[in-house]
Backbone bond lengths (Angstrom), bond angles and torsions (degrees), N, CA, C in turn:
res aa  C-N    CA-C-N  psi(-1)  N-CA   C-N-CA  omega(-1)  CA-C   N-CA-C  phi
1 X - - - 1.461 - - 1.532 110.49 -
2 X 1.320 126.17 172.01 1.723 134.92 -147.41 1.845 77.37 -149.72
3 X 1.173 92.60 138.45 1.563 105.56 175.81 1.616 107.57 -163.52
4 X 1.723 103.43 120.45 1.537 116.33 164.87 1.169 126.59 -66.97
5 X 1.275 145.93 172.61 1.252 143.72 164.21 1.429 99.38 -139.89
6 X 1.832 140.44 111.49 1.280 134.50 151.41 1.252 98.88 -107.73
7 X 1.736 110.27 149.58 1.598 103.47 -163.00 1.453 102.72 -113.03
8 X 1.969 110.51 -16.47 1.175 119.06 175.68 1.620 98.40 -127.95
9 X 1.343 122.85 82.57 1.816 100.69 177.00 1.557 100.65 -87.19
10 X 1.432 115.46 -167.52 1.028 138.08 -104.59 1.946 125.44 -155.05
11 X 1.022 131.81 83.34 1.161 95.22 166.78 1.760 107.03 -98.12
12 X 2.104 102.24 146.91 0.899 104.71 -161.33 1.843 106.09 -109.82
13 X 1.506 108.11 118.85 1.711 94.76 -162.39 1.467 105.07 -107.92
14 X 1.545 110.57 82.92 1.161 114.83 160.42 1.501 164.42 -16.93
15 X 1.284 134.04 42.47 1.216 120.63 -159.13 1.443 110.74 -105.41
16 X 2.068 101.84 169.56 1.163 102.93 147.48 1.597 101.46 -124.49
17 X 1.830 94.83 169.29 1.006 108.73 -177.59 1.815 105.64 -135.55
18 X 1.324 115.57 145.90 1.540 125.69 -168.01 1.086 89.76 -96.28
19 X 1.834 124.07 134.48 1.449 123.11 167.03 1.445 130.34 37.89
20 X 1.831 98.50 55.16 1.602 100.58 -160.78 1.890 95.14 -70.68
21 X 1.177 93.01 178.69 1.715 101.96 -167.25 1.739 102.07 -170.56
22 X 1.565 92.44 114.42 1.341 123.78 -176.04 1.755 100.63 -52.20
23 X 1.268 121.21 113.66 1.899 127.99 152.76 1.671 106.34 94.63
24 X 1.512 84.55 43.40 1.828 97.97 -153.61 1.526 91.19 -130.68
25 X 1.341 138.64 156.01 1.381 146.07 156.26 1.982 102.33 -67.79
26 X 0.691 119.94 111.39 1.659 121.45 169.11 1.451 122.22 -95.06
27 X 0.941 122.37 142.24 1.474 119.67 166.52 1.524 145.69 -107.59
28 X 0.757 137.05 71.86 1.886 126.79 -160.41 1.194 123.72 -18.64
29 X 1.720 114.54 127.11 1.973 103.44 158.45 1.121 102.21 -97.05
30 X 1.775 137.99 11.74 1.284 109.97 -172.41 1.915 94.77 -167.46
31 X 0.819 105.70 124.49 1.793 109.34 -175.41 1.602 109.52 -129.51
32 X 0.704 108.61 136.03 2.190 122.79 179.22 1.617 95.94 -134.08
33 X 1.333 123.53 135.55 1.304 128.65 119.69 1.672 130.35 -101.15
34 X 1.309 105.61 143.56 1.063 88.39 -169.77 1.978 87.28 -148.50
35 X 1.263 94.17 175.23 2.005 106.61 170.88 1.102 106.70 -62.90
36 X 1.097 150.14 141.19 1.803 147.12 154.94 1.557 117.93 -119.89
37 X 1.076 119.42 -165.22 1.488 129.35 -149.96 1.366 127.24 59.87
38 X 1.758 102.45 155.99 1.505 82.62 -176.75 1.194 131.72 -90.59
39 X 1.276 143.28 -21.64 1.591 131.48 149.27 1.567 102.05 -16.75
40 X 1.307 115.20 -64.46 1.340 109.71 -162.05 1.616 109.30 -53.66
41 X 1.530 113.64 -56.04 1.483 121.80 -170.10 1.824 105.64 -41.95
42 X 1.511 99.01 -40.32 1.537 99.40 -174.00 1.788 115.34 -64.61
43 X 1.270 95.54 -59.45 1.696 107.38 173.42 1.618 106.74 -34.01
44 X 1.686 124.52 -50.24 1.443 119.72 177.56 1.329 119.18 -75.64
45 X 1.668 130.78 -19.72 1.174 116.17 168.87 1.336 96.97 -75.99
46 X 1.081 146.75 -36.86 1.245 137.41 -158.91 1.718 117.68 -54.86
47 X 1.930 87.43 -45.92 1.719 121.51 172.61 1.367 85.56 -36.34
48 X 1.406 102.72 -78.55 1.984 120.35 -149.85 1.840 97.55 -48.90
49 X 1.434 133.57 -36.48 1.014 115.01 162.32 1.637 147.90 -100.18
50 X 1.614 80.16 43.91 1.694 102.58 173.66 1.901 105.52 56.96
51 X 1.843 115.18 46.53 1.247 114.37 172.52 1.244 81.35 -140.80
52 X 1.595 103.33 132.33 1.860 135.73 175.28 1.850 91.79 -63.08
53 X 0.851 77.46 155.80 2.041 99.12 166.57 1.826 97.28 -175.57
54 X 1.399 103.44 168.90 1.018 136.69 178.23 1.615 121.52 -117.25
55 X 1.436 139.07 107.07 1.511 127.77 168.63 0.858 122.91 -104.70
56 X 1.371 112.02 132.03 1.654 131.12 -148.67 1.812 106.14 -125.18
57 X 1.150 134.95 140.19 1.086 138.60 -167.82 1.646 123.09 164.58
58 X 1.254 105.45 -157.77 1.755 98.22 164.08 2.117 103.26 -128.22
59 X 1.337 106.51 174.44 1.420 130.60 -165.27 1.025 103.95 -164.67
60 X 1.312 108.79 123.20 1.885 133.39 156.51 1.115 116.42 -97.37
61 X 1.197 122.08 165.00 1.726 150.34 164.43 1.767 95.76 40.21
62 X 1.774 85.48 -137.62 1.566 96.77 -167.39 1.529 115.84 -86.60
63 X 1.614 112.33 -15.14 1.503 119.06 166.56 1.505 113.44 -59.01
64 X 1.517 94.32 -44.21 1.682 94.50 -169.61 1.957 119.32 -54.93
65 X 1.486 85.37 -42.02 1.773 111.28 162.27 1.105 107.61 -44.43
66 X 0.951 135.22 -46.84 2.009 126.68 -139.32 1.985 84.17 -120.39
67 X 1.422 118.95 -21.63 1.784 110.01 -172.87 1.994 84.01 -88.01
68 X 1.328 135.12 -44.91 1.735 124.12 173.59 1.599 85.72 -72.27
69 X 1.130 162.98 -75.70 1.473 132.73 -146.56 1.409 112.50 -62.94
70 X 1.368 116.38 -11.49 1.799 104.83 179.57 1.257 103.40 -95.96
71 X 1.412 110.66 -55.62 1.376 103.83 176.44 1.637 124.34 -32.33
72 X 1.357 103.09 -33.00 2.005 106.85 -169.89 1.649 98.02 -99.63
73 X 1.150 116.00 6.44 1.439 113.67 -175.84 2.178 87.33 -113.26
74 X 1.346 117.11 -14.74 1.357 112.79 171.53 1.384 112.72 -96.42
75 X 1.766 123.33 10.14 1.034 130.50 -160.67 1.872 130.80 47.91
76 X 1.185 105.17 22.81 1.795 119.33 153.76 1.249 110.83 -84.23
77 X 1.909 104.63 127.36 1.140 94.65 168.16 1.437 116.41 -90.28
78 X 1.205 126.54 143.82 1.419 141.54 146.46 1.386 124.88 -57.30
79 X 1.351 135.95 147.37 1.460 147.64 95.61 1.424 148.19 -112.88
80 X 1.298 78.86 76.88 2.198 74.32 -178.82 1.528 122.26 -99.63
81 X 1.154 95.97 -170.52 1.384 107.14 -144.23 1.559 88.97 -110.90
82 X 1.555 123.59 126.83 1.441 115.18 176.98 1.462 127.48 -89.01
83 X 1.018 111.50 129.30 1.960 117.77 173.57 1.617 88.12 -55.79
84 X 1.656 103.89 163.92 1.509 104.26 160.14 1.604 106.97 -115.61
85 X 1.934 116.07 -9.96 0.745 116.12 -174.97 2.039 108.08 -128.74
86 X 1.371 82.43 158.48 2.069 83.02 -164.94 1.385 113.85 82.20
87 X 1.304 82.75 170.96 1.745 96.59 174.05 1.783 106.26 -108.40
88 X 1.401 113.42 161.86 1.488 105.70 155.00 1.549 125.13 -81.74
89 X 0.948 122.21 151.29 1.701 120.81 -159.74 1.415 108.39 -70.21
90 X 1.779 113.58 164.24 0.928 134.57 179.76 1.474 111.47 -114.63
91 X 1.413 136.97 126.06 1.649 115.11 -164.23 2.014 76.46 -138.41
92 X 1.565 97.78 125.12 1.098 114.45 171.97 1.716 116.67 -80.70
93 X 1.262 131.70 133.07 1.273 113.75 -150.47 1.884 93.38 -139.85
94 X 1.319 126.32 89.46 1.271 122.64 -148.40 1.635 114.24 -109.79
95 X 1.280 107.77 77.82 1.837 127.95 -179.98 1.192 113.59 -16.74
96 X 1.277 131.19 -58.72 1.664 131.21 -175.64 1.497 113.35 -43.24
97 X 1.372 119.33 -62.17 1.323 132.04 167.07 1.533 115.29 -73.91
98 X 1.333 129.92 113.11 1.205 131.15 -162.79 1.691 94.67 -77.85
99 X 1.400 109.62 136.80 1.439 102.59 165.95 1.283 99.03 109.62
100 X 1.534 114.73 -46.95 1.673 99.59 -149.81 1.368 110.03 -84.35
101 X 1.138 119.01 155.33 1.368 118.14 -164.70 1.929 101.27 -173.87
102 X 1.365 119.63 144.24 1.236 122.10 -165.80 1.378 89.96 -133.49
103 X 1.287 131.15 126.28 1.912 145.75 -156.70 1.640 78.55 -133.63
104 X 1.752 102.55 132.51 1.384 139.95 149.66 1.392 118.84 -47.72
105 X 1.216 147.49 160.49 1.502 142.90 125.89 0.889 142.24 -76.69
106 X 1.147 129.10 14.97 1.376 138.41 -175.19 1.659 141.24 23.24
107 X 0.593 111.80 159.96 1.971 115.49 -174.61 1.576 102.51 -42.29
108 X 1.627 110.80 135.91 1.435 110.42 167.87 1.632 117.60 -64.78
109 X 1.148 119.74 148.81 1.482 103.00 179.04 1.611 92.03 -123.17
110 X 1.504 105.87 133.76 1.761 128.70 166.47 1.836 100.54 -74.09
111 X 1.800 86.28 138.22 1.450 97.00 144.62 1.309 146.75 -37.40
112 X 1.218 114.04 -9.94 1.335 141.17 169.36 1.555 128.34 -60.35
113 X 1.693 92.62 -49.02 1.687 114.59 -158.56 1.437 76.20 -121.59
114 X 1.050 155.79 8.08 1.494 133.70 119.18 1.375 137.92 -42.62
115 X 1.187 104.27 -61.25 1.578 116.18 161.10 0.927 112.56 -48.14
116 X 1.555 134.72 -40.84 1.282 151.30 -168.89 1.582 90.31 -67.80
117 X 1.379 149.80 -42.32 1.203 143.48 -167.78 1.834 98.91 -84.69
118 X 1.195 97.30 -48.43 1.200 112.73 -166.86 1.697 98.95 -37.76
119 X 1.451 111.06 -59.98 1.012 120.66 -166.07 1.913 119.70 -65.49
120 X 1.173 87.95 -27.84 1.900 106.77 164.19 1.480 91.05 -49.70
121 X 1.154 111.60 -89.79 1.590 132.33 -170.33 1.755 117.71 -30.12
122 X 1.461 106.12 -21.87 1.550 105.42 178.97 1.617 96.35 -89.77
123 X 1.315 133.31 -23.55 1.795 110.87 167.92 1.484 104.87 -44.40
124 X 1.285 128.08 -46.61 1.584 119.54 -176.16 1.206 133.19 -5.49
125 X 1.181 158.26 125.17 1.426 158.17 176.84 1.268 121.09 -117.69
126 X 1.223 115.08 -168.87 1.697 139.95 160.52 1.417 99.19 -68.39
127 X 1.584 87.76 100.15 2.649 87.27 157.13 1.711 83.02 100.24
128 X 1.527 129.07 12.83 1.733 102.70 176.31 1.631 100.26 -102.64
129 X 0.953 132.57 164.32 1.781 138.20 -178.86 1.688 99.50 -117.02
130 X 1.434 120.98 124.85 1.254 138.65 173.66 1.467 102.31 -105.07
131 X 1.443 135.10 123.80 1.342 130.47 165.73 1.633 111.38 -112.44
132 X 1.372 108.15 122.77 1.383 104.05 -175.71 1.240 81.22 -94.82
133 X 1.953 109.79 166.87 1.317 118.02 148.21 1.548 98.20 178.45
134 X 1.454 103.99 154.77 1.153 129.29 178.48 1.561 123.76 71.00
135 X 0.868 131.45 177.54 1.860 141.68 -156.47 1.188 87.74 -69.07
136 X 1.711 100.77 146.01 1.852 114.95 139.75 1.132 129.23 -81.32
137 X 1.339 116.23 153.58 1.349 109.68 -171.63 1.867 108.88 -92.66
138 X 1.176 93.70 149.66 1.536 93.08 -156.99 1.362 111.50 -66.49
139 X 1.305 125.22 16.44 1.730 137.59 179.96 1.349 107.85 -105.78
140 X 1.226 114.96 -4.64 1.637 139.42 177.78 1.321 126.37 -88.70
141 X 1.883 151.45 123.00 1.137 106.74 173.97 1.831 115.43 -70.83
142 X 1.791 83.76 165.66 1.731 98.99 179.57 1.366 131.34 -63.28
143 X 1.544 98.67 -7.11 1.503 92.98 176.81 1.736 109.29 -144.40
144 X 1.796 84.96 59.61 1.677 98.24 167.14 1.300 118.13 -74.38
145 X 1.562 135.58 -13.94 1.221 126.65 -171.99 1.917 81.96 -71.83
146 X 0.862 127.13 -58.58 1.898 138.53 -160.90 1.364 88.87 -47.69
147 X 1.720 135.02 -67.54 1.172 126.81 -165.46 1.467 108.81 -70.70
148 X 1.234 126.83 -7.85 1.214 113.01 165.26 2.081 127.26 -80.91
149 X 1.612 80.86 -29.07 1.749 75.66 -168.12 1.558 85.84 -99.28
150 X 1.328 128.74 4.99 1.610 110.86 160.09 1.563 131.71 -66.38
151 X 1.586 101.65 -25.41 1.359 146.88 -171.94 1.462 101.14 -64.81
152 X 1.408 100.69 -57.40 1.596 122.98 -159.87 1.667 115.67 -88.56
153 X 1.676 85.29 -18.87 2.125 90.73 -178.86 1.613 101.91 -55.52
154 X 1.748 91.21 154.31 1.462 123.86 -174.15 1.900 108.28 52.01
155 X 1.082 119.80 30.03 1.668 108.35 168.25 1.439 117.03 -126.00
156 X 1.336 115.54 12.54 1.461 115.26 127.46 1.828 88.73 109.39
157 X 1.543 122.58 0.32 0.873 130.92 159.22 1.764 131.26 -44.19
158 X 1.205 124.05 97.00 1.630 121.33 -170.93 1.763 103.44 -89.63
159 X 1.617 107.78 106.25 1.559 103.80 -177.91 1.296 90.50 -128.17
160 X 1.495 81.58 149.05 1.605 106.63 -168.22 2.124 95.55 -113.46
161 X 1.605 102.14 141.03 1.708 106.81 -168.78 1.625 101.66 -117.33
162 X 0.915 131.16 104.94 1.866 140.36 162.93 1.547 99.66 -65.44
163 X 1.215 155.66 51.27 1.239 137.03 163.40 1.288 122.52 -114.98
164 X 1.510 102.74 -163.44 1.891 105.56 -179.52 1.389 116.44 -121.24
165 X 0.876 117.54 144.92 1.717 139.02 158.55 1.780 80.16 48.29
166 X 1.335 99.85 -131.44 1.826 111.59 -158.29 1.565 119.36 -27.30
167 X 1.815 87.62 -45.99 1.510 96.33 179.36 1.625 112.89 -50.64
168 X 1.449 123.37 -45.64 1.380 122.53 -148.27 1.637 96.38 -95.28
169 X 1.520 121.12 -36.81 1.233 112.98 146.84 1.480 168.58 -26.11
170 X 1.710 84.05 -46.16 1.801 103.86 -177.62 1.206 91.07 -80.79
171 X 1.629 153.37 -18.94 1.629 151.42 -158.53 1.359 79.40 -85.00
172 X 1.373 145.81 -89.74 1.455 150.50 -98.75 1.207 101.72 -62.16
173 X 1.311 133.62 -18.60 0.981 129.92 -179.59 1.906 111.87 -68.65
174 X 1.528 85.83 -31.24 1.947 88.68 -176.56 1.677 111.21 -93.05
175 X 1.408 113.87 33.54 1.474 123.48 175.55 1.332 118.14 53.22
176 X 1.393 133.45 22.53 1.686 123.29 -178.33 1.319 107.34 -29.35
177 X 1.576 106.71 131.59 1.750 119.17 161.24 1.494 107.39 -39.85
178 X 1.311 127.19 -62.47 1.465 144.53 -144.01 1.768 104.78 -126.04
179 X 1.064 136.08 109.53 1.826 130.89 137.68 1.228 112.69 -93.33
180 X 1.097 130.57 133.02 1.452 124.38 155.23 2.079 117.23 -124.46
181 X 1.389 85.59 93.87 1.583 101.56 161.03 1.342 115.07 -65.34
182 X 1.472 124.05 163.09 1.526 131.00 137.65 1.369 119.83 -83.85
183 X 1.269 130.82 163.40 1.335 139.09 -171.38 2.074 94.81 -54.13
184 X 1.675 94.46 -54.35 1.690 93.21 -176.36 1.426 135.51 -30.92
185 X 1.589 89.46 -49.69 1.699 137.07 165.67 1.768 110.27 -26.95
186 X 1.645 91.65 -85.98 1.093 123.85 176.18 1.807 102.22 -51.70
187 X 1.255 123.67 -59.56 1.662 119.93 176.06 1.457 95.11 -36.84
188 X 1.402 123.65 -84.13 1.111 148.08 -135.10 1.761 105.73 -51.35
189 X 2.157 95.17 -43.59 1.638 90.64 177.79 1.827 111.13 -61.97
190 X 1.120 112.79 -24.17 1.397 109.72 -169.06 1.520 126.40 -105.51
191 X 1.647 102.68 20.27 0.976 101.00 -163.97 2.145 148.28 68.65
192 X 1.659 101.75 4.68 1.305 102.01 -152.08 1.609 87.56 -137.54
193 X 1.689 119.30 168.73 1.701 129.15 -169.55 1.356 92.61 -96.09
194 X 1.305 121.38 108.33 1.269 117.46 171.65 2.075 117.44 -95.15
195 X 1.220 107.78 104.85 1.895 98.65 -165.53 1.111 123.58 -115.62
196 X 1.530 119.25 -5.40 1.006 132.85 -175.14 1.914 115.94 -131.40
197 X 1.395 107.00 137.61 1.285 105.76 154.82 1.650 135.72 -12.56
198 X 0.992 120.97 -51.00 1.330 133.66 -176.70 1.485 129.88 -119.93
199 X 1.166 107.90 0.72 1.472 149.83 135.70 1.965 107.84 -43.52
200 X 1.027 94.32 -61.47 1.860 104.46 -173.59 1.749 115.98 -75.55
201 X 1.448 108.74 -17.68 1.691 101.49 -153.81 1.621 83.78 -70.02
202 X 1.505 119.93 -74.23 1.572 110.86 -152.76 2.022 117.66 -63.72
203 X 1.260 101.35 23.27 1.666 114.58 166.60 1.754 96.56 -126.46
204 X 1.191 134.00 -5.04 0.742 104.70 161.98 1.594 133.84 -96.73
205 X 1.732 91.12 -5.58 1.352 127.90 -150.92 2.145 98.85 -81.24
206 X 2.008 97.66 -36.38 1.631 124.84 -179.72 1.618 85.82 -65.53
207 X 1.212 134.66 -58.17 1.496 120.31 -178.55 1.638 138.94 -64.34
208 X 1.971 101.84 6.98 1.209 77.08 162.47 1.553 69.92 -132.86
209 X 0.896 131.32 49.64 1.689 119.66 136.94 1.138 104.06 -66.42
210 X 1.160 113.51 -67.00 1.650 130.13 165.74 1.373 128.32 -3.24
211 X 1.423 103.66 -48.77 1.358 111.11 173.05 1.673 99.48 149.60
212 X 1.128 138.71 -23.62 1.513 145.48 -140.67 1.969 69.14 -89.64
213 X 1.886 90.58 157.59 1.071 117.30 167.59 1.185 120.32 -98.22
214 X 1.412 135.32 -78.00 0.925 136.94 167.15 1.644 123.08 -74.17
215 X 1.323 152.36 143.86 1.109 126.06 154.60 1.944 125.90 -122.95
216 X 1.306 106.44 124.09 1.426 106.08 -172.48 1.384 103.27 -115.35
217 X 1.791 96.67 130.57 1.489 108.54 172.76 1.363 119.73 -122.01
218 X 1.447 118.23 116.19 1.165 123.37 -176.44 1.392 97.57 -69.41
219 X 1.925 98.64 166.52 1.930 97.74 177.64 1.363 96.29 -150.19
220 X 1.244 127.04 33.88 1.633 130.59 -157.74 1.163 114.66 18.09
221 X 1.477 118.22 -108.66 1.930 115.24 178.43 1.614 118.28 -45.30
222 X 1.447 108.83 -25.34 1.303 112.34 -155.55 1.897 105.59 -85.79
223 X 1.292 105.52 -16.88 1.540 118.27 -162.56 1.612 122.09 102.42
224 X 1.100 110.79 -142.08 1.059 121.89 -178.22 1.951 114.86 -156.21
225 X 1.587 97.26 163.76 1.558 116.14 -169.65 1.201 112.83 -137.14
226 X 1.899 121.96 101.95 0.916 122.17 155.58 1.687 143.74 -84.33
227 X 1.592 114.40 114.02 1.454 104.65 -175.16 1.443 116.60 -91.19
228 X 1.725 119.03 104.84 1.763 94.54 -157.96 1.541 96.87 -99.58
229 X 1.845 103.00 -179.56 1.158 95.67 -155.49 1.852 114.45 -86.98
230 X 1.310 93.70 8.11 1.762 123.32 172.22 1.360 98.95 -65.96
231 X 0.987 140.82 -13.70 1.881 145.05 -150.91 1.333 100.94 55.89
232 X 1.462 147.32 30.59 1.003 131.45 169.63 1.589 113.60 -91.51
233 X 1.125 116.54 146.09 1.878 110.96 171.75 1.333 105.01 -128.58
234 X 1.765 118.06 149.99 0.645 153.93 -139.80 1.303 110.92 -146.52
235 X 1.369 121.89 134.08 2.120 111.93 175.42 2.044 81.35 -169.02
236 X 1.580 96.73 142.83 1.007 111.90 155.58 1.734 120.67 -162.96
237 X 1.294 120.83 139.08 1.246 134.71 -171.77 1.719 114.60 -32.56
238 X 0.940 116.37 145.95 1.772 114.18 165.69 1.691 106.23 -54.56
239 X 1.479 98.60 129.78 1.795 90.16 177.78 1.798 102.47 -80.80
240 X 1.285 105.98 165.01 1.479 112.37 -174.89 1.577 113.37 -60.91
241 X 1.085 128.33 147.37 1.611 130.17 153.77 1.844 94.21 158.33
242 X 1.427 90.21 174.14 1.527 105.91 -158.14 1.429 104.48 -91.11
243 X 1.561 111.98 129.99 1.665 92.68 172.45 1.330 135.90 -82.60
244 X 1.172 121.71 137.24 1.600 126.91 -164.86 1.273 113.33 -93.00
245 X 1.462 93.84 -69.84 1.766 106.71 172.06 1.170 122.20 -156.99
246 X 1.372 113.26 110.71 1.630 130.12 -173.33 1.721 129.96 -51.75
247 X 1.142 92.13 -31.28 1.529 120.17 172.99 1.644 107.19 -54.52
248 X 1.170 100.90 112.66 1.667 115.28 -176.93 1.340 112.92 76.47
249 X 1.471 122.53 30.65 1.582 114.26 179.59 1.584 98.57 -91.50
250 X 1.406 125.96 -40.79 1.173 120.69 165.45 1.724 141.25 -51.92
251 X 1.356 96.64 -26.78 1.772 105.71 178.07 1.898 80.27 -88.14
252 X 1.341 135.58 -58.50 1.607 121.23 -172.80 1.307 100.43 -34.43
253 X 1.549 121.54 -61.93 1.234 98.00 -154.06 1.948 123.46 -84.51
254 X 1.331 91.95 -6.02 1.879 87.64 172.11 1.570 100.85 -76.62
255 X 1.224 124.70 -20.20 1.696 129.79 -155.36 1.427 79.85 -81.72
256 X 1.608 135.22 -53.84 1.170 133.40 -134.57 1.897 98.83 -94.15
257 X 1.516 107.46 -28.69 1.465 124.37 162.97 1.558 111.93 -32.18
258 X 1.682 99.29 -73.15 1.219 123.05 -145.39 2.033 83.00 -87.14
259 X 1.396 138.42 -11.22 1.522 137.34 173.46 1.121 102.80 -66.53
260 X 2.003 127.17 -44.56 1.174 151.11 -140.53 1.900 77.82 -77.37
261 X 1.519 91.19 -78.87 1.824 107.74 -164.97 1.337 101.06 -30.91
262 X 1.073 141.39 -53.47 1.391 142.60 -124.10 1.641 109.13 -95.52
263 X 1.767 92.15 -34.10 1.124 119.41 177.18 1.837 123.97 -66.35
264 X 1.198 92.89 -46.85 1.481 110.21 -171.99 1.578 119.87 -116.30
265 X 1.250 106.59 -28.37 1.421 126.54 -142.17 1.142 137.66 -3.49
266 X 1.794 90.54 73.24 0.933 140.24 172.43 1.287 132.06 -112.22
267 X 1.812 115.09 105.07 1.790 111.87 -170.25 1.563 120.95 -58.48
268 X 1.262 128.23 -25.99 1.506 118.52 -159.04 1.885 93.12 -95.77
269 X 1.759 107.78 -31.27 1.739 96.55 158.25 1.379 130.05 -74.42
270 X 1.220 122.88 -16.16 1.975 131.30 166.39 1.674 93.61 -71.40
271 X 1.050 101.28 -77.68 1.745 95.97 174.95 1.588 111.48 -4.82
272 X 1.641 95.13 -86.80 1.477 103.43 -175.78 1.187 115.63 -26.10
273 X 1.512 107.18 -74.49 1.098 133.75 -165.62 2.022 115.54 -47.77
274 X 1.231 107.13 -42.83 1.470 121.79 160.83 1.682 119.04 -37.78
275 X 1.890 90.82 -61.90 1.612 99.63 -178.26 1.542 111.89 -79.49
276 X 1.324 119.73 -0.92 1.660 104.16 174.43 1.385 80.10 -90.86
277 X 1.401 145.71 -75.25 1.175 128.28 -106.61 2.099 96.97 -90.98
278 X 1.463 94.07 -13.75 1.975 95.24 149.47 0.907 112.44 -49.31
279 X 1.058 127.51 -97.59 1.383 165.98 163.81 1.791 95.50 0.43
280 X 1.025 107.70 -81.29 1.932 123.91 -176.13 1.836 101.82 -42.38
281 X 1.220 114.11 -53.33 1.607 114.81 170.92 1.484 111.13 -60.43
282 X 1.492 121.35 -52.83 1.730 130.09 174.37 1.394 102.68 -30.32
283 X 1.523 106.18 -44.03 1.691 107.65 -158.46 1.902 111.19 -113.94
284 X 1.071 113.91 29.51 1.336 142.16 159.94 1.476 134.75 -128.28
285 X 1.386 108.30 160.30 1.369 121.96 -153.86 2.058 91.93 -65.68
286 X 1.400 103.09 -55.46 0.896 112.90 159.56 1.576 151.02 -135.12
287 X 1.386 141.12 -134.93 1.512 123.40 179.52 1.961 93.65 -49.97
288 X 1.082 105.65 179.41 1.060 100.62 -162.86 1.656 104.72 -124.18
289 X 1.565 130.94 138.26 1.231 135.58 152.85 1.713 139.56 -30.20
290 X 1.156 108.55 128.66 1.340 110.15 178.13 1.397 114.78 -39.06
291 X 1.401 122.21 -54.60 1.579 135.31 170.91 1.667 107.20 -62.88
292 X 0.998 129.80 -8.74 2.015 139.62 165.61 1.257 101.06 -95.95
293 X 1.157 119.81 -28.28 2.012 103.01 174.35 1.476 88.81 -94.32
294 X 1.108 135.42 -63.10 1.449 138.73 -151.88 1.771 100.69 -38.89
295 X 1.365 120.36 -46.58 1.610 146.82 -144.48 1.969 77.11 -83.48
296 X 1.169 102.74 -73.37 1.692 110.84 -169.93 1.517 108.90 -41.99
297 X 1.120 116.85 -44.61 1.968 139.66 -160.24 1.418 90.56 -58.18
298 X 1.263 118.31 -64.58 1.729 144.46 -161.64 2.369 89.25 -60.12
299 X 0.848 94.74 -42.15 1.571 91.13 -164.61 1.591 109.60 -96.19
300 X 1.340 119.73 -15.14 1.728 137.14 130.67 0.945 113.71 -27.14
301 X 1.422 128.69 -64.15 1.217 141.01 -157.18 1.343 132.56 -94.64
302 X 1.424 83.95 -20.40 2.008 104.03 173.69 1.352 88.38 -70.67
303 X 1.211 128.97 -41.67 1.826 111.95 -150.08 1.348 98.51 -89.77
304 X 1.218 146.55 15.54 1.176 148.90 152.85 1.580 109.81 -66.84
C-alpha cells in the first residue's frame, strides 16, 4: 500500500482576477476549489495514474468535510484523523499575480491526535510507501518527520521526505528511499549558489553520504538531477512547454518518481517518469493527466 501524510491540508480557492487593483472591490473571471497540500497533490497524481494511495492526516470543521468529500468524489481514498476544534484552512491562491497566494492556519492539533496518527503509521510493513512532505504545523513537534521514521526503522517501509533544511536533515540518519530538494534547497543547506546541473551532483552526492538513498533535485527551467542509490547519476534538461502553473510540479514529480520505481524498478525509467510528470503539471491548469505525463515521457525519452 502507498500512503500520504498532510498534516495541515487544505482547501485551495483558486482565482483569477483581470486588472486586480489594490483598495478596490475586484471581481473573478475564473474560480477553482479544490483539496491542497502536498501529501494530497501526490495521492491525486498518483489517482491520475491509475495507482491507489491512501491520505492520511488531520481535518477540521466544514473544510475538512468538503477537502474528504472531494477527494472521494476524485476517487482518493482518505483517512484522517478529525480536529474537534477549528476549521481546516482556506489558502487563497490568486492567478493574475504569479506567486501570490494567502495560506490559512489551520486547526491546532493535540498530542493526542498525534499518537492517533502515530498509531495509523505502525500498520506499515514490508513493500508499503510513506510520503512525507511539506511543513509542520507549529502546534506539532518540529521534528515529527524524525519521530516518525524512528517509529518505522527496520520494517521494511520505503518513505520518501519533500522537505527543507532541518526537516530533510534530521531523517538522514533513518535512510529515506527518496529526498527531493531543489537546487535552492540543496544551496541553502550548504551555504553556496547552486545554478547549474552539474553544479549540484557532488552536494548532492554529501546527502546521501548522509544517509539518503536516492537523491532527486529538481531545477525548474534547468531540469533535473538524479543521484541513485546504484551510484549512478542522471541529469536532463527541462523538456519544452509553456508554464501554466507551478504549484504541485514538485509533489508530481516525486509521485511520478516513486510510479516510475514501482513500475519497473528501474532508475533511468523513475527518472523519466519524475521529470514528465513535473513538467506535465508545470504546463497545466492543474495536477496533471495520465495522457500529460504519458505525451512529456515519450519526448524524455527521445532525447536520450
Amino acid at each position: 500500500m502507498i500512503y500520504t501524510v498532510t498534516f495541515n491540508p487544505s482547501l485551495d480557492y483558486i482565482v483569477a482576477v483581470d486588472d486586480f487593483q489594490l483598495g478596490l472591490t475586484n471581481r473573478t473571471s475564473s474560480e477553482l476549489i479544490l483539496p491542497g497540500g502536498k501529501g494530497i497533490n501526490v495521492s491525486t497524481l498518483l489517482m491520475n495514474l491509475g495507482i491507489e494511495s491512501t491520505a492520511l492526516g488531520f481535518m477540521a470543521g466544514f473544510t475538512g468535510d468538503e477537502i474528504v468529500r472531494e477527494l472521494q468524489e476524485m476517487g482518493v481514498k482518505s483517512d484522517f484523523i478529525r480536529i474537534d476544534e477549528g476549521i481546516s484552512r482556506i489558502n487563497l491562491k490568486l492567478k493574475s499575480i504569479d506567486g501570490t497566494e494567502i495560506n490559512g492556519s489551520g486547526p491546532a492539533i493535540s498530542a493526542d491526535k498525534v499518537e492517533k496518527l502515530m498509531v495509523q503509521l505502525d500498520a506499515l510493513g514490508e513493500g508499503d510507501v510513506l510520503f512525507l512532505a511539506g511543513s509542520i504545523p507549529s502546534s506539532m513537534p518540529d521534528d515529527m518527520y524524525r519521530r516518525i521514521m524512528a517509529r518505522l526503522e527496520g520494517k521494511g517501509v520505503m518513505i520518501v521526505v519533500d522537505a527543507t533544511k532541518d526537516l530533510l536533515l534530521n531523517v538522514l540518519e533513518y535512510h529515506p528511499f527518496l529526498i527531493k530538494p531543489n537546487n535552492h534547497e540543496l544551496g541553502d543547506i550548504f551555504g553556496v549558489e547552486l545554478k547549474t546541473r552539474e553544479e549540484v551532483v557532488p552536494y548532492g552526492k554529501k546527502l546521501q553520504e548522509m544517509g539518503a538513498r536516492n537523491v532527486l533535485i529538481s531545477m525548474a527551467g534547468e531540469g533535473a538531477v538524479l543521484i541513485a542509490e546504484d551510484r549512478q547519476v542522471f541529469d536532463k534538461p527541462a523538456p519544452k512547454g509553456h508554464l501554466v502553473n507551478a504549484v504541485g510540479a514538485g509533489d508530481s514529480m516525486v509521485a511520478g518518481f516513486m510510479a516510475g520505481w514501482m513500475d519497473k524498478q528501474d532508475y533511468e525509467h523513475a527518472f523519466c517518469m519524475g521529470i514528465a510528470s513535473g513538467s506535465a503539471s508545470a504546463f497545466s491548469e492543474y495536477l496533471a493527466t495520465k495522457s500529460e505525463i504519458e505525451a512529456i515521457y515519450k519526448q524524455v525519452r527521445v532525447e536520450d
